[in-house]
Biopython code that builds the backbone (N, CA, C, O; Angstrom):
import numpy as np
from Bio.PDB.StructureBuilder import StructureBuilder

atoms = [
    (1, "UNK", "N", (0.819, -1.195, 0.000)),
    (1, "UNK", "CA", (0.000, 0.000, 0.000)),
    (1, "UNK", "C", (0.861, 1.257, 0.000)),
    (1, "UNK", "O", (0.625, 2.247, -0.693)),
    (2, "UNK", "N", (1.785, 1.135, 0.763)),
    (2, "UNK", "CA", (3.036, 2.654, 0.723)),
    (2, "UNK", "C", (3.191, 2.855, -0.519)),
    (2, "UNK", "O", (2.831, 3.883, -1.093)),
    (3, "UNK", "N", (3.692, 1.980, -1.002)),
    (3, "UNK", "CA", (4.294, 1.635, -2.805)),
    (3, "UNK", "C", (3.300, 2.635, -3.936)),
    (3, "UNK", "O", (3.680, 3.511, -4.713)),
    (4, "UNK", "N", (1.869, 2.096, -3.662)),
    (4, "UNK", "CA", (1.062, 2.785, -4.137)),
    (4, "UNK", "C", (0.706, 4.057, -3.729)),
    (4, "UNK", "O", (0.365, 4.821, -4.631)),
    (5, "UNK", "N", (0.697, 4.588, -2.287)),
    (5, "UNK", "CA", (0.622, 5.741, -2.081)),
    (5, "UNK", "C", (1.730, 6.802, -3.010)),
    (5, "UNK", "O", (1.614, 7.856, -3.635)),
    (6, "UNK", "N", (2.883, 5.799, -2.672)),
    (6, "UNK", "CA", (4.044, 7.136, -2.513)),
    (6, "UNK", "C", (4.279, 7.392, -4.354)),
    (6, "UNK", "O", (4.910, 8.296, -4.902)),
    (7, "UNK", "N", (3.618, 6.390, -4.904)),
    (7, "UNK", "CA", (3.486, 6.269, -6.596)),
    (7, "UNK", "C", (2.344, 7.806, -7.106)),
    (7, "UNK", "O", (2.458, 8.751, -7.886)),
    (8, "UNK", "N", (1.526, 7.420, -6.347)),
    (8, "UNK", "CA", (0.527, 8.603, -6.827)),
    (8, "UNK", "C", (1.050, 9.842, -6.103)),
    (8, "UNK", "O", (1.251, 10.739, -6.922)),
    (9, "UNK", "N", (1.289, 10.138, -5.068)),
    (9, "UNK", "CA", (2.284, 11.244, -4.191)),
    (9, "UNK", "C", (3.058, 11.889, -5.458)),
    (9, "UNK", "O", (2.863, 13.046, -5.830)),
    (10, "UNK", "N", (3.984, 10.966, -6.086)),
    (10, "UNK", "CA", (4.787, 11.549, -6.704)),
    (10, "UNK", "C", (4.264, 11.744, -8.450)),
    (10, "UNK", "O", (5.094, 12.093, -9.288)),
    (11, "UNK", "N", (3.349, 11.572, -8.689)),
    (11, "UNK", "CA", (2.625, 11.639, -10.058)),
    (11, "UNK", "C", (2.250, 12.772, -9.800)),
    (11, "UNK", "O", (2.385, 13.643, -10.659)),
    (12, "UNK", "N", (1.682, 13.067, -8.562)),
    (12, "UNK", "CA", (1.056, 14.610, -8.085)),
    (12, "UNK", "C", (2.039, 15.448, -8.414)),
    (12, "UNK", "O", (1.759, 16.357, -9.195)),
    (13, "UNK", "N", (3.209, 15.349, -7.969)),
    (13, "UNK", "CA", (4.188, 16.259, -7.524)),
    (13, "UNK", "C", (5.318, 16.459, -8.554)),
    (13, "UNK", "O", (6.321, 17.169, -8.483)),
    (14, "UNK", "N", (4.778, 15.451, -9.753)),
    (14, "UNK", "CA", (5.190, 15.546, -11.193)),
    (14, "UNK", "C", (4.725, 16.630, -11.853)),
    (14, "UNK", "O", (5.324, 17.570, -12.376)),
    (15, "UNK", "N", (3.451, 16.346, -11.750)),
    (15, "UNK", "CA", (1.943, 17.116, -12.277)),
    (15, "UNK", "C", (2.565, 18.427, -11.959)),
    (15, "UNK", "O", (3.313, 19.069, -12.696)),
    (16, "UNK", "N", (2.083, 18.801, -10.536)),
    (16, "UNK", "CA", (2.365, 20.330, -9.877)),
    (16, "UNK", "C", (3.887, 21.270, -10.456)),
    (16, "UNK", "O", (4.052, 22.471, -10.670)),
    (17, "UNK", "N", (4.909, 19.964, -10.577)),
    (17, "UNK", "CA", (6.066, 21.067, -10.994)),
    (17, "UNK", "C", (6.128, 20.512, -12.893)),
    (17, "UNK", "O", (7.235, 20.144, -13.285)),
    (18, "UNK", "N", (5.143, 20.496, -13.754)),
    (18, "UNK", "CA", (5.017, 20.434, -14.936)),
    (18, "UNK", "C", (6.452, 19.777, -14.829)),
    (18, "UNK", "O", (7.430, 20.524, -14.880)),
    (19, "UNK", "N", (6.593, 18.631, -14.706)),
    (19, "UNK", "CA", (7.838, 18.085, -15.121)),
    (19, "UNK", "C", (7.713, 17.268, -15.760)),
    (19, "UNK", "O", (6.533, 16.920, -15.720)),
    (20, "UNK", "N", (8.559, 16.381, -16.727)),
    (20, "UNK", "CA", (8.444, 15.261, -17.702)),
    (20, "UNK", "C", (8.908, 14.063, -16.913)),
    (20, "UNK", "O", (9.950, 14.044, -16.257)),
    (21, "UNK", "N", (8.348, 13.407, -16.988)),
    (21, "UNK", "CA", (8.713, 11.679, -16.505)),
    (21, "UNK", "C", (9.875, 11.075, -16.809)),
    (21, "UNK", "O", (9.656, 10.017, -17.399)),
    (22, "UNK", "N", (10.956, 11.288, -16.665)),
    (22, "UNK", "CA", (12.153, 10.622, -17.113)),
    (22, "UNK", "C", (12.293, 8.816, -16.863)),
    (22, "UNK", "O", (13.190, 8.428, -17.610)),
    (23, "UNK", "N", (11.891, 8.023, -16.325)),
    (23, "UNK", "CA", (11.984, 6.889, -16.398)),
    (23, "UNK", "C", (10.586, 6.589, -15.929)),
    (23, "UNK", "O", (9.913, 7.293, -15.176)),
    (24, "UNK", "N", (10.141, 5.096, -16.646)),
    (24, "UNK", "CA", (8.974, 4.904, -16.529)),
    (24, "UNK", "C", (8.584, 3.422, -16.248)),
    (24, "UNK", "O", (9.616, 2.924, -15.798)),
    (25, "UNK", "N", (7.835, 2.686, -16.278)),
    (25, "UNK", "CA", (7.332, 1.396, -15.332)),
    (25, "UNK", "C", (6.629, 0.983, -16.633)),
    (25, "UNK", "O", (6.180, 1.952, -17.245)),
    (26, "UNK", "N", (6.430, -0.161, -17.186)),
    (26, "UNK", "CA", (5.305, -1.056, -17.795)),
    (26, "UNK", "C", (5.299, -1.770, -17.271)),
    (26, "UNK", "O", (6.093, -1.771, -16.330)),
    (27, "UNK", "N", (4.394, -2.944, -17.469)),
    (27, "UNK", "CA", (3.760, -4.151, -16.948)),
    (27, "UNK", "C", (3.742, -5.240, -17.562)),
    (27, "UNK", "O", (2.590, -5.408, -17.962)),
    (28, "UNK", "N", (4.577, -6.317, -17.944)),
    (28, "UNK", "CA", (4.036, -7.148, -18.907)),
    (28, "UNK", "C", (3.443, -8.580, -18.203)),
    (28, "UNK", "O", (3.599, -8.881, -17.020)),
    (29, "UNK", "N", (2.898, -9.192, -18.978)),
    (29, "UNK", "CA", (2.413, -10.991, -18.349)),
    (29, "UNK", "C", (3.531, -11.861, -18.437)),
    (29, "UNK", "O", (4.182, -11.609, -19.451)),
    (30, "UNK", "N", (3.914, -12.615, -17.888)),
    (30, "UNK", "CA", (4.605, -13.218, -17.825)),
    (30, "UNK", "C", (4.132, -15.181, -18.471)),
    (30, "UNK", "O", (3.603, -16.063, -17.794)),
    (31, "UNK", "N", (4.516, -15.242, -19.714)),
    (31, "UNK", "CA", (4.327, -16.375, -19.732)),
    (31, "UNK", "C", (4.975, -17.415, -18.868)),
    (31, "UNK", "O", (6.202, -17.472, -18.955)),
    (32, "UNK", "N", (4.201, -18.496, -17.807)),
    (32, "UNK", "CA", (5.296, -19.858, -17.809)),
    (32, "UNK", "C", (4.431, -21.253, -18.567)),
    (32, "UNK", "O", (4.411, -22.318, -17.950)),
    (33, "UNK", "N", (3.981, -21.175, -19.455)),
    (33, "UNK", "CA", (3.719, -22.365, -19.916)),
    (33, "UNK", "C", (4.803, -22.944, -19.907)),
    (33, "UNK", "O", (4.824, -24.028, -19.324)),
    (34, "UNK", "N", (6.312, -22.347, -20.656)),
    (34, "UNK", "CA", (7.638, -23.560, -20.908)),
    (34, "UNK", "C", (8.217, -24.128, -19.556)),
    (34, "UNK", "O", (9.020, -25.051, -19.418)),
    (35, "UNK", "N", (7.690, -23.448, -18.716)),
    (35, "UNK", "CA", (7.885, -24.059, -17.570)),
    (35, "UNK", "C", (7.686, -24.923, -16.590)),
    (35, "UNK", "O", (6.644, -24.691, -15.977)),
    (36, "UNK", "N", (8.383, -25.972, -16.151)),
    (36, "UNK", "CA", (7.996, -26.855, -15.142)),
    (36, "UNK", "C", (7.936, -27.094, -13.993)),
    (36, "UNK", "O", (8.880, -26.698, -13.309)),
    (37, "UNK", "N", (7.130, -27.624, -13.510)),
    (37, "UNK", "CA", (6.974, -27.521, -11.469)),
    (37, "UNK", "C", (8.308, -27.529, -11.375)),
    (37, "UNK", "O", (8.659, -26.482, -10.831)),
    (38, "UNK", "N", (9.482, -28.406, -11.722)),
    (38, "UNK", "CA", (10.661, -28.137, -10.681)),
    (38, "UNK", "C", (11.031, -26.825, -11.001)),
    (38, "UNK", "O", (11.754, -26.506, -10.057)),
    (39, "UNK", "N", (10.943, -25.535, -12.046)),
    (39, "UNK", "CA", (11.731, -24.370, -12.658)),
    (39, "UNK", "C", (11.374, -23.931, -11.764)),
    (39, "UNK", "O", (12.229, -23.274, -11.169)),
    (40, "UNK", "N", (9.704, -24.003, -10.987)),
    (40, "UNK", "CA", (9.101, -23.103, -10.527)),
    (40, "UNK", "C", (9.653, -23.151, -8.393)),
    (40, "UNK", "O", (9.622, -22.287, -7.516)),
    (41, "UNK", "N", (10.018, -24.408, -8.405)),
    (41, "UNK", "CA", (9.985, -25.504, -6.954)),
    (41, "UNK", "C", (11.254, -24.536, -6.512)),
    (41, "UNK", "O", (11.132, -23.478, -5.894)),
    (42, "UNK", "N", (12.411, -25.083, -6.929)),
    (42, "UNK", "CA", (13.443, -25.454, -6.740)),
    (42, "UNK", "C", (14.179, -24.384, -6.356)),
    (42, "UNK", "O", (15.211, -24.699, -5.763)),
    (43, "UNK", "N", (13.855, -22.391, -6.598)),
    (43, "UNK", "CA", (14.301, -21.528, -6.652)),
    (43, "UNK", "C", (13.975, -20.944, -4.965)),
    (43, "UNK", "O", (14.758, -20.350, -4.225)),
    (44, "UNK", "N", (12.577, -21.345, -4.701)),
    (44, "UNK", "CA", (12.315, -21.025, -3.452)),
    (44, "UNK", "C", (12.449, -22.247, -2.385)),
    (44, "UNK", "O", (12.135, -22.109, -1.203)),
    (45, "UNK", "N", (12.926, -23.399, -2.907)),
    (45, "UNK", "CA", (13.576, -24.424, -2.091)),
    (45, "UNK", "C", (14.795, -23.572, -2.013)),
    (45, "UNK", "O", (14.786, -22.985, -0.931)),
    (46, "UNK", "N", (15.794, -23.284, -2.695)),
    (46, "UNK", "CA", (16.659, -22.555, -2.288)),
    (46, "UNK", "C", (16.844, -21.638, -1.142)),
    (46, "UNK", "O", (17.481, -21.748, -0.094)),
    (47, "UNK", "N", (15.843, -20.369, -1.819)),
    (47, "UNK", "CA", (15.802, -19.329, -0.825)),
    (47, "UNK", "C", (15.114, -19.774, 0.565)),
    (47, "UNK", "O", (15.204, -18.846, 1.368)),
    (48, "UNK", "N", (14.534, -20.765, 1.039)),
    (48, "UNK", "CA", (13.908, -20.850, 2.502)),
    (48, "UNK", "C", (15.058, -21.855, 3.044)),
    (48, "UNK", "O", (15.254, -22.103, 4.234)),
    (49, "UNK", "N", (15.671, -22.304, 2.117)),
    (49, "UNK", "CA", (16.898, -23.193, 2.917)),
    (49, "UNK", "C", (18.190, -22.118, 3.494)),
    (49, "UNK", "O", (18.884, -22.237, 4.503)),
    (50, "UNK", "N", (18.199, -21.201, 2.584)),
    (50, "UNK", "CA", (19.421, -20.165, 3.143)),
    (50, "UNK", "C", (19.188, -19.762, 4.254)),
    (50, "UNK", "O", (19.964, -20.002, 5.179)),
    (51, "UNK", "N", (17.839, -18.915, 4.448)),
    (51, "UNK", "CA", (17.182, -18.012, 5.456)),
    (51, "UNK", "C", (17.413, -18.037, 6.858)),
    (51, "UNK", "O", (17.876, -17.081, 7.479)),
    (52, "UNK", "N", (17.037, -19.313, 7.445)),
    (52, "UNK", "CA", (17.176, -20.436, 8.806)),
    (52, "UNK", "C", (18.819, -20.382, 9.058)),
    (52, "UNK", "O", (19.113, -20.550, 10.242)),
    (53, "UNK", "N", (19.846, -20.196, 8.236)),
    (53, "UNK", "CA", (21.155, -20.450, 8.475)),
    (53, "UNK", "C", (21.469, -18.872, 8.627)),
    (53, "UNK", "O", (21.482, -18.432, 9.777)),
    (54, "UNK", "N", (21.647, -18.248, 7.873)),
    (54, "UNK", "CA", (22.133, -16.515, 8.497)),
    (54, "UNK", "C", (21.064, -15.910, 9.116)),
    (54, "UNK", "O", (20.959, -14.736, 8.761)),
    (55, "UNK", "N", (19.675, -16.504, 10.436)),
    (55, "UNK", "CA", (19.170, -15.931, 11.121)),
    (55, "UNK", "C", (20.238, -17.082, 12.391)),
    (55, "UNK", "O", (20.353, -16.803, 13.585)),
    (56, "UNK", "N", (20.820, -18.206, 11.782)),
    (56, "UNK", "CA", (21.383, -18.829, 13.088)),
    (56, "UNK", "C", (22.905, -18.278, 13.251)),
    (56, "UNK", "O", (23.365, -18.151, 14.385)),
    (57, "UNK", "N", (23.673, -17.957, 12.115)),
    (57, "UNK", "CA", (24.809, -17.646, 11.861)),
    (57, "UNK", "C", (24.664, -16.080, 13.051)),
    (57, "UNK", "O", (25.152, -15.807, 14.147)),
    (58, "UNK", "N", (23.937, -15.525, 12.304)),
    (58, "UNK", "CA", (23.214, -14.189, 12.952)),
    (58, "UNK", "C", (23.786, -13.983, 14.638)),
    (58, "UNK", "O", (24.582, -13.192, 15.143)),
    (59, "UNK", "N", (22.890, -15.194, 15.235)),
    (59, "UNK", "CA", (22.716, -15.144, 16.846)),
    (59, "UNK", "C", (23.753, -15.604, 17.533)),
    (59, "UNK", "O", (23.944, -15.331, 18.718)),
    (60, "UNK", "N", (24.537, -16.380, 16.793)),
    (60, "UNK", "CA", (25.970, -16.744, 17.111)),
    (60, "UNK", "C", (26.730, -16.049, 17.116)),
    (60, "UNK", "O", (27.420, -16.018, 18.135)),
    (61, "UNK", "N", (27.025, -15.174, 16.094)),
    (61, "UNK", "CA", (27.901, -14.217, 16.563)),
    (61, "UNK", "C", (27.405, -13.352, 17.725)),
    (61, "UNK", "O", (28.156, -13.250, 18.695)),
    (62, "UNK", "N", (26.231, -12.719, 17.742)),
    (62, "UNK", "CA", (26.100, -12.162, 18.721)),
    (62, "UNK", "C", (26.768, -12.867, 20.233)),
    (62, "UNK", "O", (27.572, -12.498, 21.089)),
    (63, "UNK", "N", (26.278, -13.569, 20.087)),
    (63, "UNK", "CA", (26.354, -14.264, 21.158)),
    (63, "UNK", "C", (27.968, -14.562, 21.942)),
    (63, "UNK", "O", (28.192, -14.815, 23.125)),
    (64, "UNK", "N", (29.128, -14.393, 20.564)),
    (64, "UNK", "CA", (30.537, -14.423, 20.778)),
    (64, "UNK", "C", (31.137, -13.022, 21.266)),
    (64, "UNK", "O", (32.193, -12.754, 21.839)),
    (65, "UNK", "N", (29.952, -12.136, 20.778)),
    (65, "UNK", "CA", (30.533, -10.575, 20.470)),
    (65, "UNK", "C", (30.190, -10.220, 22.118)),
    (65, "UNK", "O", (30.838, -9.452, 22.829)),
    (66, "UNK", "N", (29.130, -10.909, 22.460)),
    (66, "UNK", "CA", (29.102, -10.742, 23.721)),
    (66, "UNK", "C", (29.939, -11.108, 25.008)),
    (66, "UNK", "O", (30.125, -10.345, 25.956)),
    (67, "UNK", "N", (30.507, -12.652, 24.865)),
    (67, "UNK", "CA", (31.341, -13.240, 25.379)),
    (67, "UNK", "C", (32.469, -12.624, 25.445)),
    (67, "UNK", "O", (33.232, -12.881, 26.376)),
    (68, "UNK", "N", (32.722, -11.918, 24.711)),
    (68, "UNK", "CA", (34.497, -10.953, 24.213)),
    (68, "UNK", "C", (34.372, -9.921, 24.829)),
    (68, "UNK", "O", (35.281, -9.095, 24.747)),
    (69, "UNK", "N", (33.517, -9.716, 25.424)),
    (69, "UNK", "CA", (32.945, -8.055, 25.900)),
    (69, "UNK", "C", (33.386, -7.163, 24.694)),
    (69, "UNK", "O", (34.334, -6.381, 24.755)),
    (70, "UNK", "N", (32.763, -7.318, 23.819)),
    (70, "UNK", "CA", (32.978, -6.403, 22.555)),
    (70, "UNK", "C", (31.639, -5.307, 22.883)),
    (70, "UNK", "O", (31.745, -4.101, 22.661)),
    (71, "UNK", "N", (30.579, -5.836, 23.355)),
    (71, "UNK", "CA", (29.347, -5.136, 23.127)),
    (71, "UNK", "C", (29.678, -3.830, 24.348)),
    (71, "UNK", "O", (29.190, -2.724, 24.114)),
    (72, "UNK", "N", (30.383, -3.997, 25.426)),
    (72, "UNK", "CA", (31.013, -3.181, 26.234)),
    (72, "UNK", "C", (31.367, -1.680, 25.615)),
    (72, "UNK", "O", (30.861, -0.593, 25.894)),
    (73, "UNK", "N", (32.218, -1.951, 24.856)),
    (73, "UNK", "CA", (33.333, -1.436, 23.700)),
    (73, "UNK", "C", (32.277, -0.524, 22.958)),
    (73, "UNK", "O", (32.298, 0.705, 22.903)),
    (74, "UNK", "N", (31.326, -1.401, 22.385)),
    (74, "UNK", "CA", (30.768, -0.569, 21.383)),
    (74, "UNK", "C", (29.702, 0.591, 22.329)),
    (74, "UNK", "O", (29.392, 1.756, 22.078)),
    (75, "UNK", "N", (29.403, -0.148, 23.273)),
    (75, "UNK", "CA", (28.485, 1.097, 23.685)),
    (75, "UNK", "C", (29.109, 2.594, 24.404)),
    (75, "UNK", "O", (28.563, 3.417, 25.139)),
    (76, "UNK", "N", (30.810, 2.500, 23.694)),
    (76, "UNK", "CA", (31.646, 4.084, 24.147)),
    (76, "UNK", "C", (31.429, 4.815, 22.600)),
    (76, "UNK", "O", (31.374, 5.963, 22.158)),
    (77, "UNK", "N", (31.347, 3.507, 22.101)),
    (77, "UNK", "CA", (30.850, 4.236, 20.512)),
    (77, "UNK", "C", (29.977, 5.167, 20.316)),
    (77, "UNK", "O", (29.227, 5.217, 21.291)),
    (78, "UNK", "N", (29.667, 6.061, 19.390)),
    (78, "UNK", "CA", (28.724, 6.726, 19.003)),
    (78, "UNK", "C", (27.433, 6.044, 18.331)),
    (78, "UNK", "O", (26.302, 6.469, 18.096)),
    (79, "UNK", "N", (28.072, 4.805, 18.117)),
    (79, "UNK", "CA", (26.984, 3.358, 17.397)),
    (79, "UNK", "C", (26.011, 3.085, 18.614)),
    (79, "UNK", "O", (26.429, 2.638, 19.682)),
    (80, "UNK", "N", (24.395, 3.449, 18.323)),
    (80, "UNK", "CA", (23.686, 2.903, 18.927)),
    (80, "UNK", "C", (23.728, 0.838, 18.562)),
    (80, "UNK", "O", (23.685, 0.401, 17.412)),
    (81, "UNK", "N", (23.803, 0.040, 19.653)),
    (81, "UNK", "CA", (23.461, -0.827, 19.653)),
    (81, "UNK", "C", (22.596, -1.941, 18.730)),
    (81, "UNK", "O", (22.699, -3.120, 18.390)),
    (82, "UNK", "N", (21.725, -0.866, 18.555)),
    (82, "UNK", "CA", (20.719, -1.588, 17.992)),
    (82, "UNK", "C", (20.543, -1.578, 16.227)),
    (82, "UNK", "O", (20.038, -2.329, 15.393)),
    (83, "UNK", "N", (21.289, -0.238, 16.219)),
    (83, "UNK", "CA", (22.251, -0.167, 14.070)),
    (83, "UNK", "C", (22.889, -1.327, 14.098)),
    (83, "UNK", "O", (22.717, -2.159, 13.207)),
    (84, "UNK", "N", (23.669, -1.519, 15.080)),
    (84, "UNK", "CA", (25.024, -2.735, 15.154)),
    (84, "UNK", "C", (24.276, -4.017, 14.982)),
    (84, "UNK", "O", (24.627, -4.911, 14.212)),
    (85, "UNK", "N", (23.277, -4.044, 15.711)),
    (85, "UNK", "CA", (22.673, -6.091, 15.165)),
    (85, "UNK", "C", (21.781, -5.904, 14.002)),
    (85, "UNK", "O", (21.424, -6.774, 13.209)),
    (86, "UNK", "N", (21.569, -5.047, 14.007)),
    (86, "UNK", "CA", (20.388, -4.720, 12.450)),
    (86, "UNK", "C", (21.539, -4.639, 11.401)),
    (86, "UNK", "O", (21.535, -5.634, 10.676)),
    (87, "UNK", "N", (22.273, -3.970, 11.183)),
    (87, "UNK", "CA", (23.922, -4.111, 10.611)),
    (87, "UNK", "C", (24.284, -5.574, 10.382)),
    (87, "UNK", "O", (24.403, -6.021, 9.240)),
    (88, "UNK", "N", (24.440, -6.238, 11.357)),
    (88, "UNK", "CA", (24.889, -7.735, 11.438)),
    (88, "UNK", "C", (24.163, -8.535, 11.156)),
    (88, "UNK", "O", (24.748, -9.602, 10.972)),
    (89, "UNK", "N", (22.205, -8.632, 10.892)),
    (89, "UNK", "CA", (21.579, -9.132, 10.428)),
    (89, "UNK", "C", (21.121, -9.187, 8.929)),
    (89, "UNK", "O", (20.591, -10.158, 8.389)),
    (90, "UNK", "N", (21.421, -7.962, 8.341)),
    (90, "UNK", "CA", (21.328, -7.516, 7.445)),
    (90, "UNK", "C", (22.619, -8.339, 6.330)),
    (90, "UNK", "O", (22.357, -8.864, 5.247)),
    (91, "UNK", "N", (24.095, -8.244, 7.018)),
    (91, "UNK", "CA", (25.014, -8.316, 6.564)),
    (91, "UNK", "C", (24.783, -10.007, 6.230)),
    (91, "UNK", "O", (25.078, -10.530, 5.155)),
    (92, "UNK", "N", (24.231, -10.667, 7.324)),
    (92, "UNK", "CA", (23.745, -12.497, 7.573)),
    (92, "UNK", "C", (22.937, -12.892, 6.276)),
    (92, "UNK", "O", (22.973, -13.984, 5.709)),
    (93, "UNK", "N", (22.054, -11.557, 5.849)),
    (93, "UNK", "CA", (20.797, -12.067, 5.334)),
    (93, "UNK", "C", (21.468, -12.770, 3.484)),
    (93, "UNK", "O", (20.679, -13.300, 2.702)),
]
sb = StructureBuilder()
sb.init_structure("model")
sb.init_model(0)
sb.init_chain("A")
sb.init_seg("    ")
for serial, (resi, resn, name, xyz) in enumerate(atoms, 1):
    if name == "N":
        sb.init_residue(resn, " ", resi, " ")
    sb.init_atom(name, np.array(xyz, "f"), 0.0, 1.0, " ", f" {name:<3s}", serial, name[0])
structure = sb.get_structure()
């Protein structure tokens, strides 16, 4: 729903400063007739097998960074805490 808001937001705000559209969006259908259950299987067997491993990879480190008293360290930082595991989850994903 944002997506769509912030789409028409900015069509407005196209409109208002008479500006020209420099890049633009179509839509096409996507045939998969040539395609077969495994083309379709096998891509998101992938991706849900990764997922489970850098949310575990993830908590492990934490969990070392803690042991080291690293998390000590960081909180003289100017780094709120909470950039730092969103940072490190992100980096997992």
């Amino acid at each position: 729903m944002i997506g769509i808001v912030r789409g028409i937001v900015g069509d407005f705000n196209l409109r208002a400063a008479h500006a020209k559209l420099t890049v633009g969006l179509r839509a096409e259908p996507v045939e998969a007739q040539s395609l077969d259950y495994v083309d379709l299987l096998v891509p998101g067997l992938l991706a849900m097998a990764n997922r489970p491993e850098c949310r575990v990879s993830a908590s492990l480190l934490a969990r070392r960074v803690a042991q080291k008293g690293m998390l000590r360290r960081l909180r003289l930082t100017p780094l709120p805490l909470v950039e730092f595991a969103t940072a490190r989850v992100v980096f997992h994903s």
